[in-house]
Rosetta silent file (secondary structure, phi, psi, omega in degrees, C-alpha in Angstrom):
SEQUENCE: XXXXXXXXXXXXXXXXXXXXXXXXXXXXXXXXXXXXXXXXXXXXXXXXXXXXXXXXXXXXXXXXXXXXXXXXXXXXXXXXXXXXXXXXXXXXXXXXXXXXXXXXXXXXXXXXXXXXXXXXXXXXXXXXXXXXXXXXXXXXXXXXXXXXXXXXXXXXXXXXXXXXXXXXXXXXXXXXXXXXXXXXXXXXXXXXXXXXXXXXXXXXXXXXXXXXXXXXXXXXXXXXXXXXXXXXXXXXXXXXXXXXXXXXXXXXXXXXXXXXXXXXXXXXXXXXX
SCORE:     score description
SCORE:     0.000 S_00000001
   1 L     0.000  -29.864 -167.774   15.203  -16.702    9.379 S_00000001
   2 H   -82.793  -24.968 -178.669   11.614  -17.063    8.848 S_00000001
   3 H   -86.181  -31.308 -174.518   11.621  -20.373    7.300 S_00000001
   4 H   -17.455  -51.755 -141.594   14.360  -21.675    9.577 S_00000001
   5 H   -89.935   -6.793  152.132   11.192  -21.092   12.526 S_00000001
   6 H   -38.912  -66.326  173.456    8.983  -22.568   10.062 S_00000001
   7 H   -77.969  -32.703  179.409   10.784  -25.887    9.744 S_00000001
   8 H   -34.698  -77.070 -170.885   11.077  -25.633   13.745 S_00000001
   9 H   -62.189  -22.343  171.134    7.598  -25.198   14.386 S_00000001
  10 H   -64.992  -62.937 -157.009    6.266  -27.922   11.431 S_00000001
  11 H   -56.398  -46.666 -174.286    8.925  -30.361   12.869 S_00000001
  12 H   -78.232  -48.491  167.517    7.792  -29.957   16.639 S_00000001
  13 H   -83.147  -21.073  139.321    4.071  -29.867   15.933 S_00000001
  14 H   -29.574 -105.121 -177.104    3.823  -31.839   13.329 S_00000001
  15 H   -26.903   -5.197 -169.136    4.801  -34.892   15.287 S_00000001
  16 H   -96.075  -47.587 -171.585    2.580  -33.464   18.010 S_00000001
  17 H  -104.303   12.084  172.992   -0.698  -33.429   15.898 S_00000001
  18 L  -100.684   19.134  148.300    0.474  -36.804   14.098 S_00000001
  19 L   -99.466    1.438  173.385   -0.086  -38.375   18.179 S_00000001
  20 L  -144.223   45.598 -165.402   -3.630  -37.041   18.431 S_00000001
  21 L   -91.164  -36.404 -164.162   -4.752  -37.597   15.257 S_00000001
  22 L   -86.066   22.102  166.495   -7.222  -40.562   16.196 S_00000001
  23 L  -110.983 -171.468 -145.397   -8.711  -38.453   18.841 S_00000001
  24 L   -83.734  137.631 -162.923  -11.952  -35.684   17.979 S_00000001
  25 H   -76.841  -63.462  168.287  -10.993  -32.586   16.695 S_00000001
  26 H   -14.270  -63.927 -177.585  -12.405  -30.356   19.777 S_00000001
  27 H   -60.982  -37.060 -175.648   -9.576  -32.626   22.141 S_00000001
  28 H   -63.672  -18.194 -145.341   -7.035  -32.413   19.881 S_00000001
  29 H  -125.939  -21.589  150.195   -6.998  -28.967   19.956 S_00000001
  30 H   -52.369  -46.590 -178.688   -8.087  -28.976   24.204 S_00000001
  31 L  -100.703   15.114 -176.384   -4.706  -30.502   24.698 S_00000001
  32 L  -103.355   -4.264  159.209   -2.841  -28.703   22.553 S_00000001
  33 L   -70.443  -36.275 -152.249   -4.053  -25.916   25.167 S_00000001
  34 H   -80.251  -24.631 -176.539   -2.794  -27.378   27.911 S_00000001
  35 H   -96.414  -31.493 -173.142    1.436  -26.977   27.352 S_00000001
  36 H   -55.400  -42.673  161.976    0.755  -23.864   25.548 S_00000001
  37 H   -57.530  -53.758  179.668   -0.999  -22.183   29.298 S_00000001
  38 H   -58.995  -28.167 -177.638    2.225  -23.755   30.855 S_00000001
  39 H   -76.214  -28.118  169.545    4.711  -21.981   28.786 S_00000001
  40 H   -48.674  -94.837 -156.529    1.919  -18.801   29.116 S_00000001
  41 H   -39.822  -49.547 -171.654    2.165  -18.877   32.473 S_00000001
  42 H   -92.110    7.059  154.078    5.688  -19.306   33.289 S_00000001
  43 H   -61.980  -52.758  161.606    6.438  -16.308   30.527 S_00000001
  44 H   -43.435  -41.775 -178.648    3.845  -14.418   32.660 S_00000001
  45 L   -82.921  -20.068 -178.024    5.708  -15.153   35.856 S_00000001
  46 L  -139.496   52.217  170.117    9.127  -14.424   35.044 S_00000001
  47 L  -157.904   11.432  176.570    8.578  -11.662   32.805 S_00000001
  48 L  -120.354  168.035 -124.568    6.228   -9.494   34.424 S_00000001
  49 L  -148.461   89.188  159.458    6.486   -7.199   37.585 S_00000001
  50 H   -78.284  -44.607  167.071    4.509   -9.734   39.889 S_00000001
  51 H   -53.372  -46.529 -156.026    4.963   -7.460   42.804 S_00000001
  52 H   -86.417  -40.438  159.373    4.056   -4.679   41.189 S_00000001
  53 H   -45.037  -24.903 -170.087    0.358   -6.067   39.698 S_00000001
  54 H   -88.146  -49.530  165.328   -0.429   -7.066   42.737 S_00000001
  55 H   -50.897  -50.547  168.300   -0.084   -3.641   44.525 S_00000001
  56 H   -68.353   -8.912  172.202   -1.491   -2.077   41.536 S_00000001
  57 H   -87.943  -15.947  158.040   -4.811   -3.990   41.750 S_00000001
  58 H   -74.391   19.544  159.900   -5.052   -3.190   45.364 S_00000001
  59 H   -98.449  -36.629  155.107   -4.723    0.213   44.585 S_00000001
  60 H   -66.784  -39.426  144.162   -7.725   -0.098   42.216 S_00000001
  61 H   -24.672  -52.778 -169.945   -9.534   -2.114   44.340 S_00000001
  62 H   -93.220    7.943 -172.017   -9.290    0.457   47.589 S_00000001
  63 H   -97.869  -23.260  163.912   -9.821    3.470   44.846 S_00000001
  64 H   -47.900  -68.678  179.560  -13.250    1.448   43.319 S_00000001
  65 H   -33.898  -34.389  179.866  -14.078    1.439   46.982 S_00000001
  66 H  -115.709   13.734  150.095  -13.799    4.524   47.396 S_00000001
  67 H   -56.121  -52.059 -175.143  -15.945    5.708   44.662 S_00000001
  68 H   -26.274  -72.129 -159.866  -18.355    3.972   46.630 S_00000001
  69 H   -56.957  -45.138 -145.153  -17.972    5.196   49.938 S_00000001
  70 L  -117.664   36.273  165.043  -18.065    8.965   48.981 S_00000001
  71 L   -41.367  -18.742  174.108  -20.644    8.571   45.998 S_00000001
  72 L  -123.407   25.623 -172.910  -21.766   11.902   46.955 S_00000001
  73 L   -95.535   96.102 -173.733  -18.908   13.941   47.620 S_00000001
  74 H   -30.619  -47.287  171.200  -18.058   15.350   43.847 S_00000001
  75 H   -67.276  -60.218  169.672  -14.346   16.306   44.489 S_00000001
  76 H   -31.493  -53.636 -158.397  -13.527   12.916   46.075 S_00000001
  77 H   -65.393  -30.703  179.489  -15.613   11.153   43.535 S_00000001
  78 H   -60.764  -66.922  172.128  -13.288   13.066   40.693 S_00000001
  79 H   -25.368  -74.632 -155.100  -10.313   12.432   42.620 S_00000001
  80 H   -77.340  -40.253  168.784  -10.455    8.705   42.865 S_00000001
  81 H   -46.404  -42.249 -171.713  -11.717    8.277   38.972 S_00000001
  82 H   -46.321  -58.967  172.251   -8.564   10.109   38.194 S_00000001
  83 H   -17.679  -73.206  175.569   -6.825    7.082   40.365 S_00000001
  84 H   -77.803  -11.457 -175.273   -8.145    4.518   38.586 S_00000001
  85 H   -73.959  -40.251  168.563   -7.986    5.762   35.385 S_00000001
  86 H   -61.144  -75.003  175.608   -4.014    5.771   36.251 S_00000001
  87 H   -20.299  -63.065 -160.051   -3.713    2.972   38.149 S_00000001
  88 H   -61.097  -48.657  174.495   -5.526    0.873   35.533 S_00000001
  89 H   -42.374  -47.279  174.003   -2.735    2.415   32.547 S_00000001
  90 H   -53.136  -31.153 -166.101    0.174    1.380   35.109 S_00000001
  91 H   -82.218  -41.246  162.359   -1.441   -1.936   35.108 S_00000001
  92 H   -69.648  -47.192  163.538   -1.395   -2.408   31.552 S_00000001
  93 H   -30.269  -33.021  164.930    2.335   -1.294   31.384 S_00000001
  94 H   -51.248  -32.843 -163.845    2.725   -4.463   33.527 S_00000001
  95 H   -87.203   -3.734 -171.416    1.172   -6.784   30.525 S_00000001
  96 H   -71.114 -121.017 -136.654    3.380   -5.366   27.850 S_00000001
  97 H   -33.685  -59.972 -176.178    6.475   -7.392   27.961 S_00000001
  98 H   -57.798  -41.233  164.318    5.024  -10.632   28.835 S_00000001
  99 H   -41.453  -78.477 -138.092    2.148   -9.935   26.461 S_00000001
 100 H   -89.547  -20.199  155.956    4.799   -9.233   23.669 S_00000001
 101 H   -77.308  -16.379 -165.155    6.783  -12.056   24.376 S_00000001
 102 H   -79.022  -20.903 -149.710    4.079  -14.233   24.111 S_00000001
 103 H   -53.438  -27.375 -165.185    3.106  -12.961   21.158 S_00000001
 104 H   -87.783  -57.214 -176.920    5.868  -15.748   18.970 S_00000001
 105 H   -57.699  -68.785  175.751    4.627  -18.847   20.528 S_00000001
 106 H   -36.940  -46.700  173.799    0.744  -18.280   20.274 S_00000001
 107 H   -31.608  -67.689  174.920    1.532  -16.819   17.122 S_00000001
 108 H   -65.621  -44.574 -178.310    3.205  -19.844   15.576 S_00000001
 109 H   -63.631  -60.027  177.373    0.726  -22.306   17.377 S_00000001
 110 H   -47.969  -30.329 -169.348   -2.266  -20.270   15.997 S_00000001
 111 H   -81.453  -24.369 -167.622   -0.572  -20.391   12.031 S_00000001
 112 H   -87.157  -47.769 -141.256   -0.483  -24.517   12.739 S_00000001
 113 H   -82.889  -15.014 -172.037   -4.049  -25.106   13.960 S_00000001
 114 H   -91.811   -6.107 -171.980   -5.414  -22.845   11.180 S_00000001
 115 H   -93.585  -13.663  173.262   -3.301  -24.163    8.487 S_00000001
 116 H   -93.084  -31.221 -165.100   -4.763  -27.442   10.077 S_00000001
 117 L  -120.207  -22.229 -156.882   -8.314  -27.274   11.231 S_00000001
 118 L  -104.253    8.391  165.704   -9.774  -23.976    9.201 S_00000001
 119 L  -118.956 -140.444   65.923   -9.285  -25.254    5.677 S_00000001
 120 L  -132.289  177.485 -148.412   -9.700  -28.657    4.176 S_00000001
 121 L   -96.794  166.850 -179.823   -8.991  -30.278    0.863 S_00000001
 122 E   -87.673  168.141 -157.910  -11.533  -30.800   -1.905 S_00000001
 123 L   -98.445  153.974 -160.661  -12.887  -34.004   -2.817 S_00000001
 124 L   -57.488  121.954  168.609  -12.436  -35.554   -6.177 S_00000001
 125 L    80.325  -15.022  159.650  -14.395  -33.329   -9.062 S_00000001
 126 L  -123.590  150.490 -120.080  -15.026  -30.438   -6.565 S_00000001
 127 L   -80.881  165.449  169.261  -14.425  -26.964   -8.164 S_00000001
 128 L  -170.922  169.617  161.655  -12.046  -24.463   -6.679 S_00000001
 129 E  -120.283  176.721 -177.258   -9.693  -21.777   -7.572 S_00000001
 130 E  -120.753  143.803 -144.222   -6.219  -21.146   -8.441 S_00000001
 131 E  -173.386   69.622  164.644   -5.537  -17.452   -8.285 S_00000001
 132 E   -54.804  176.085  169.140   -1.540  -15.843   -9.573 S_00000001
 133 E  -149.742  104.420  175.843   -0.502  -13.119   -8.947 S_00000001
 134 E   -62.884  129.759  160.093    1.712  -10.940  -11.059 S_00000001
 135 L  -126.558  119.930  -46.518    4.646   -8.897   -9.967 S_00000001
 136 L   -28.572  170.170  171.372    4.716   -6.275  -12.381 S_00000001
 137 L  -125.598   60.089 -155.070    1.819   -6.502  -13.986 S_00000001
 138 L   -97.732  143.783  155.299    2.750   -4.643  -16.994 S_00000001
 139 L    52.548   23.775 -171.583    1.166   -5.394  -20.315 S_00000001
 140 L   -45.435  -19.527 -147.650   -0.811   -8.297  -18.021 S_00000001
 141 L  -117.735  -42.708 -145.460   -3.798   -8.750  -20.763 S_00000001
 142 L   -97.813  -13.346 -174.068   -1.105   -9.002  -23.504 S_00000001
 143 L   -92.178  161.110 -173.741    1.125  -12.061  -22.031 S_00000001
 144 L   -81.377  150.112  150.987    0.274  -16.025  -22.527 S_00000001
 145 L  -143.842  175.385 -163.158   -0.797  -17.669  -19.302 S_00000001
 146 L  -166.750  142.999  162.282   -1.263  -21.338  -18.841 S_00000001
 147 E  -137.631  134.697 -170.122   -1.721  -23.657  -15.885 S_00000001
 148 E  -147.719  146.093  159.209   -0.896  -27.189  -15.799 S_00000001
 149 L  -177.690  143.547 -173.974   -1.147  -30.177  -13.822 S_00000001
 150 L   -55.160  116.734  156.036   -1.400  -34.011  -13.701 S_00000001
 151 L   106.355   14.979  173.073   -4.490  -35.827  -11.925 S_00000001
 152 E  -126.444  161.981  176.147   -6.629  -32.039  -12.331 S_00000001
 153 E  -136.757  109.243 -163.973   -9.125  -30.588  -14.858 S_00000001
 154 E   -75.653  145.241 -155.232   -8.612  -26.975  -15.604 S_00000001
 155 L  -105.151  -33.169 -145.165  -12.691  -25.935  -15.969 S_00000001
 156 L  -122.305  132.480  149.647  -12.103  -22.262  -17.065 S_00000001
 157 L   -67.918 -169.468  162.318   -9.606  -20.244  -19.399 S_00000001
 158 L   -76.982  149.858 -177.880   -7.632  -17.835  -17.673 S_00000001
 159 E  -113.788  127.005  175.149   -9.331  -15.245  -16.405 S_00000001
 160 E  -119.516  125.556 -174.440   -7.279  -12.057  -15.841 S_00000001
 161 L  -101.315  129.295 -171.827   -8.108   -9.149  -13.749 S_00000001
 162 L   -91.246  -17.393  153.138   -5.539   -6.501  -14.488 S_00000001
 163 L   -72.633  -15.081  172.998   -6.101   -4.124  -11.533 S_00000001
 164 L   -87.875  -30.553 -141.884   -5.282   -6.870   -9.337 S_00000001
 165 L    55.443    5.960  164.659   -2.571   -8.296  -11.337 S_00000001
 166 E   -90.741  177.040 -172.883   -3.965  -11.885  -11.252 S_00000001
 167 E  -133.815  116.258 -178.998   -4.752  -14.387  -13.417 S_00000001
 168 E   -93.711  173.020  165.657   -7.614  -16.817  -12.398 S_00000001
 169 E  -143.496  166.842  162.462   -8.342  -20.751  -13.369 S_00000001
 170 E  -123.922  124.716 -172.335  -11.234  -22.505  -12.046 S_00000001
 171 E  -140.470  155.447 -172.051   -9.889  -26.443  -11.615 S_00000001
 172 E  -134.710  175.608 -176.165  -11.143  -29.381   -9.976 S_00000001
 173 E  -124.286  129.450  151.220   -9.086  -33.023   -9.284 S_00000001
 174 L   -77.383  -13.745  165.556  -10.109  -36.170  -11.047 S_00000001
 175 L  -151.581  163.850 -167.764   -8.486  -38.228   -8.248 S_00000001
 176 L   -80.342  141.712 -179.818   -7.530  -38.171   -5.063 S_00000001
 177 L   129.710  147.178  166.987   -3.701  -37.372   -3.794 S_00000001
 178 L   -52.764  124.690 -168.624   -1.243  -34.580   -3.669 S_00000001
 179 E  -134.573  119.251  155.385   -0.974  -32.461   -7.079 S_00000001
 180 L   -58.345   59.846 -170.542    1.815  -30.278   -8.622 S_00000001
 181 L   -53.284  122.963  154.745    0.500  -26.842  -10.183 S_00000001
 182 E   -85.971  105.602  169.041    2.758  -25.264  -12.760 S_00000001
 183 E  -113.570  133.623  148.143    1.529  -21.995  -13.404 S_00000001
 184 L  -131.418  116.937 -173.169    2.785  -19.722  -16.291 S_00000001
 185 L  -117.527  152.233 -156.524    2.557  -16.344  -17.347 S_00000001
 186 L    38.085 -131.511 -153.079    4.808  -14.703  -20.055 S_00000001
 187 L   -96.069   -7.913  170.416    8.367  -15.754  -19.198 S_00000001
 188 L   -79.241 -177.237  168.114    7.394  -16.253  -15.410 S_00000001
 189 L  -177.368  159.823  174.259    6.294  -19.309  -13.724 S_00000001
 190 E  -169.540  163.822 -164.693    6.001  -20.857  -10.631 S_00000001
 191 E  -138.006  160.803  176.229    4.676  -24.722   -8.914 S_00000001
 192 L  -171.266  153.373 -155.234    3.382  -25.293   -6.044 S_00000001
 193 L   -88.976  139.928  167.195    1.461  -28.405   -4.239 S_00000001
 194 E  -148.478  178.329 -151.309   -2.016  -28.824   -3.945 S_00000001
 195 L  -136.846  138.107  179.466   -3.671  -31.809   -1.824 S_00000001
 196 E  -121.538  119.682  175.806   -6.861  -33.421   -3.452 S_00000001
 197 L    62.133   -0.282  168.747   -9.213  -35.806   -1.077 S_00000001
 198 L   -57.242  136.168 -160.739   -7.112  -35.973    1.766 S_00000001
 199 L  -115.430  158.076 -158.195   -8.106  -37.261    4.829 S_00000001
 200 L    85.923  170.973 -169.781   -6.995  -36.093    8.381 S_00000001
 201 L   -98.026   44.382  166.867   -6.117  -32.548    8.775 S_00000001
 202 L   -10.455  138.401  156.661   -2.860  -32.559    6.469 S_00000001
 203 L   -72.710  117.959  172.549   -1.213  -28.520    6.805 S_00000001
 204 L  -111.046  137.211 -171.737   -2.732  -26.619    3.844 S_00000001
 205 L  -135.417  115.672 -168.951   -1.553  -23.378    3.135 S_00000001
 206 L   -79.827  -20.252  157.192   -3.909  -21.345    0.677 S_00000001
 207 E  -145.882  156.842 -156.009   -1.165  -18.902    0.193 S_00000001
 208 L  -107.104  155.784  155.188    2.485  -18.647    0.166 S_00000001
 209 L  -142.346  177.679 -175.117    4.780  -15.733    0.280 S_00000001
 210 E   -34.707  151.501  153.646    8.425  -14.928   -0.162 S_00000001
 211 L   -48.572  -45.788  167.173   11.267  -16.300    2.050 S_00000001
 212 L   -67.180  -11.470 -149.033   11.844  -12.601    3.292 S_00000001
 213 L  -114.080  100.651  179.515    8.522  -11.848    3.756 S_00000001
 214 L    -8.848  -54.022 -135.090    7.536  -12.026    7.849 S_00000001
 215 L   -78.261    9.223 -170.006    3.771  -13.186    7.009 S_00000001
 216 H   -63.246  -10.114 -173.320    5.241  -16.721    5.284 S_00000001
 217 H   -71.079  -13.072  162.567    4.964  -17.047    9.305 S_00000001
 218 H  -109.950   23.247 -138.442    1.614  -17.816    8.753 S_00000001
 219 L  -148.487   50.978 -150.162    1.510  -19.865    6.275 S_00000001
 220 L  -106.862   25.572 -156.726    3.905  -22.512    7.652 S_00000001
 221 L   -66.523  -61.309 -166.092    2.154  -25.461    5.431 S_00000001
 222 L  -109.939  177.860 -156.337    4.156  -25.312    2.279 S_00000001
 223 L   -93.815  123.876  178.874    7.861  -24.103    1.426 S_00000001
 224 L   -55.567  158.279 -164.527    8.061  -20.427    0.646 S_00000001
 225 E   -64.921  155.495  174.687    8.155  -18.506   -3.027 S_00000001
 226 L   -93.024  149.659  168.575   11.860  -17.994   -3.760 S_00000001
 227 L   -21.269  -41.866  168.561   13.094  -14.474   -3.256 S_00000001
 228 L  -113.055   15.737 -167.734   13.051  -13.408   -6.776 S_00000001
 229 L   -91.251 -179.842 -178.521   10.308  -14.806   -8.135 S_00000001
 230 L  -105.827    5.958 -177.657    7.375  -12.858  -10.293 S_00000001
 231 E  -147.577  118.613 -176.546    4.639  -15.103   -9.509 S_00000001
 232 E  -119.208  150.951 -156.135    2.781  -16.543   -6.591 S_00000001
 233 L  -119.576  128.207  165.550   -0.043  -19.138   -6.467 S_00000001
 234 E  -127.044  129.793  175.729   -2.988  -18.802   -3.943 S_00000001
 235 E  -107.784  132.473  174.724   -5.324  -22.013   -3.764 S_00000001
 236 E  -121.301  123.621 -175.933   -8.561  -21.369   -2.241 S_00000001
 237 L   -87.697  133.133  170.405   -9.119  -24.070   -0.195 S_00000001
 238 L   -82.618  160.318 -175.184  -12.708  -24.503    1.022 S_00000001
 239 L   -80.758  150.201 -168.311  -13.137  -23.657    4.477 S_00000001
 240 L  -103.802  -14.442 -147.627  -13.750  -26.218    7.211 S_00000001
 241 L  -146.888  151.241  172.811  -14.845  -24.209   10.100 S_00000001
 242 L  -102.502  176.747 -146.557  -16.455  -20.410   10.015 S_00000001
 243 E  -127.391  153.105  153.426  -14.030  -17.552   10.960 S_00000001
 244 E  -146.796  177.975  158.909  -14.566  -14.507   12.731 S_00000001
 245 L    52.708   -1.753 -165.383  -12.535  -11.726   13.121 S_00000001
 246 L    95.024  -13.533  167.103   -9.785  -13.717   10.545 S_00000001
 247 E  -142.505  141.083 -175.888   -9.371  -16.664   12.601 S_00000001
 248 E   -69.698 -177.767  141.860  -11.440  -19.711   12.359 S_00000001
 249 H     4.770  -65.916 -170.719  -13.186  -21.379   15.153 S_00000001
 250 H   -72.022  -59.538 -171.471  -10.889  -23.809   16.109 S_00000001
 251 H   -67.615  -31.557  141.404   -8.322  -21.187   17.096 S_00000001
 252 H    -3.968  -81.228  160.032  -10.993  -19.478   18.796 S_00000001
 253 H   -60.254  -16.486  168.433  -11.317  -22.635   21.058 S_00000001
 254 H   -48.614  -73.585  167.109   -7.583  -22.909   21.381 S_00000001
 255 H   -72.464   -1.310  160.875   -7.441  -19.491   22.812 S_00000001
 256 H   -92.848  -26.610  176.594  -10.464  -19.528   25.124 S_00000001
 257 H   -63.376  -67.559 -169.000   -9.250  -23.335   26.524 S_00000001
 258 H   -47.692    8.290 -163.703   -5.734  -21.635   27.092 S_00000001
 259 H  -133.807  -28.025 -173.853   -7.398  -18.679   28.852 S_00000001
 260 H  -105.874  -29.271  159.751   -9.692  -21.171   31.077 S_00000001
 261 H   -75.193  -61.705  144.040   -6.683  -23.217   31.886 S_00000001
 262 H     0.197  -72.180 -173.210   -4.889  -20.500   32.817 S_00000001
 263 H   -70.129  -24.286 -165.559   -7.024  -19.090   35.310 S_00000001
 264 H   -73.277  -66.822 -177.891   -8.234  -22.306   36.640 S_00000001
 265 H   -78.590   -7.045 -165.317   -3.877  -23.474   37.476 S_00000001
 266 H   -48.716  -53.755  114.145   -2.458  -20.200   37.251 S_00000001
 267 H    39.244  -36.550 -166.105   -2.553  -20.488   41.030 S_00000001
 268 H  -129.665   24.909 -170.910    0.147  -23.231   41.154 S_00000001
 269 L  -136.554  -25.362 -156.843    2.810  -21.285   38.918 S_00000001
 270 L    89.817   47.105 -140.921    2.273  -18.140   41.031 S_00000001
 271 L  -135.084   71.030  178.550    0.976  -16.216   38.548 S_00000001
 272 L   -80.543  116.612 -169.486   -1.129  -13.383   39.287 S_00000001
 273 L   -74.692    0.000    0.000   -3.127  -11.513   36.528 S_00000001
C-alpha cells in the first residue's frame, strides 16, 4: 500500500514541480501553498463541527470577559478560569478529525519538498558517505564487505561499527550523472541509485526502507528495499537548506505560506478556525 501512494504522490507532483522548475525556489514552493490551503480548507469545512467552534469561541470570549469584569471577585474569577479551561479542551476536540485527516496530504506534500529542496547532490570529486546497515549483525567484524560502483571513487575501506550494525565507505563521483551502488556484505547485498552533479532539485532520498515499512512514506524519492532483504543503503546527501526541529526550511515556508493563505481566504470557503 505504501508504495502504491508513493507512485501516486511522485506521479502527481512530480509533473507539478517539473512546471515550476524555471521559477525561484521561494515561489515554487509559495504556489505549491496555494492548492494545498484549498484542499486545507475545504477538509476543515466539511469535517469539522463549524457550528459548534463558533459557539465555543463565544463562550470563551464572554468567559475571558468575564475574568475581566469581576477581576476582584475570587469565586467568580475561579469560576470562569474553570470555563475556559473547558471550553478551550471542547475546542480542541473540534480540531481533531479535520486535523487528523489532514495529516496524509501535508504529510505526503512535506516528504516531496524535503526530498526536493532540503538535500542536494554532490558535485564531481566531493566526499560523502555511504552508510549499510546490517540486519543481523552477527559476527559483523568477521564478514567481507565491499562497495562498488561505476563513475565513483571509494576514498576509505570499510569502516564497520558493530554496535550499530553498519558498515561505512567514504566515496566521492569522478563525473557527473546518476550512479548505481552495489553494496555487499557476507552473502547479503543490495543497489541502490545515487545522483552525482545534478542540477534542478531532482527527488533524493538519503534513506530507503522496506516496502512494509510506513516511514518509506517519507522517503518517496527512490523505490523501496524489498521485503526480505538484510541490507539497506543510506547516502548522506549534503544538505541544501538548515533544518530545525527535523524539517528543513523550505517546508517551514510551505507550512507558514499555507497557514497565511489560509487565514487571509479562509473567509470565502466558510471556514472558521
Amino acid at each position: 500500500m505504501w508504495v502504491l501512494i508513493n507512485q501516486i504522490s511522485e506521479a502527481t507532483l512530480g509533473r507539478w514541480f517539473s512546471w515550476l522548475a524555471a521559477w525561484p525556489d521561494w515561489l515554487q514552493i509559495g504556489l505549491t501553498a496555494v492548492p494545498l490551503t484549498v484542499v486545507a480548507l475545504l477538509i476543515y469545512r466539511f469535517c469539522s463541527d463549524q457550528p459548534g467552534i463558533i459557539r465555543t469561541k463565544n463562550r470563551i470570549k464572554a468567559y475571558l470577559l468575564e475574568l475581566w469584569l469581576y477581576k476582584d471577585d475570587p469565586r467568580v474569577l475561579l469560576a470562569a478560569q474553570g470555563r475556559v479551561f473547558w471550553h478551550s479542551l471542547v475546542y480542541l476536540k473540534h480540531a481533531l478529525l479535520p486535523v487528523a485527516v489532514l495529516l496524509l496530504p501535508v504529510g505526503l506534500l512535506t516528504a516531496q519538498i524535503e526530498s526536493r529542496f532540503a538535500f542536494r547532490t554532490p558535485t564531481a570529486d566531493e566526499p560523502l558517505l555511504v552508510v549499510a546497515t546490517v540486519a543481523p549483525v552477527d559476527d559483523l567484524l568477521q564478514q567481507s564487505a565491499a562497495l562498488a560502483a561505476s563513475g565513483m571513487r571509494v576514498e576509505t575501506p570499510p569502516l564497520r561499527v558493530t554496535s550499530a550494525g553498519q558498515v561505512l565507505w567514504r566515496v566521492s563521483g569522478t563525473e557527473a550523472g546518476p550512479r548505481q551502488l552495489e553494496v555487499r556484505i557476507g552473502a547479503a547485498s543490495a543497489t541502490r541509485e545515487l545522483l552525482v552533479g545534478a542540477t534542478g532539485h531532482p527527488p533524493l532520498a538519503t534513506e530507503l526502507f522496506r516496502a512494509d515499512d510506513w516511514r518509506s512514506l517519507a522517503h518517496p524519492a527512490n523505490p523501496p528495499l524489498p521485503a526480505n532483504g538484510a541490507v539497506s543503503v543510506l547516502v548522506d546527501y549534503p544538505r541544501a537548506r538548515a533544518s530545525f526541529a527535523g524539517l528543513s526550511s523550505a517546508s517551514w515556508w510551505l507550512l507558514g505560506a499555507t497557514l497565511l493563505i489560509g487565514l487571509t481566504i479562509r473567509r470565502w470557503f466558510g471556514v472558521t478556525f
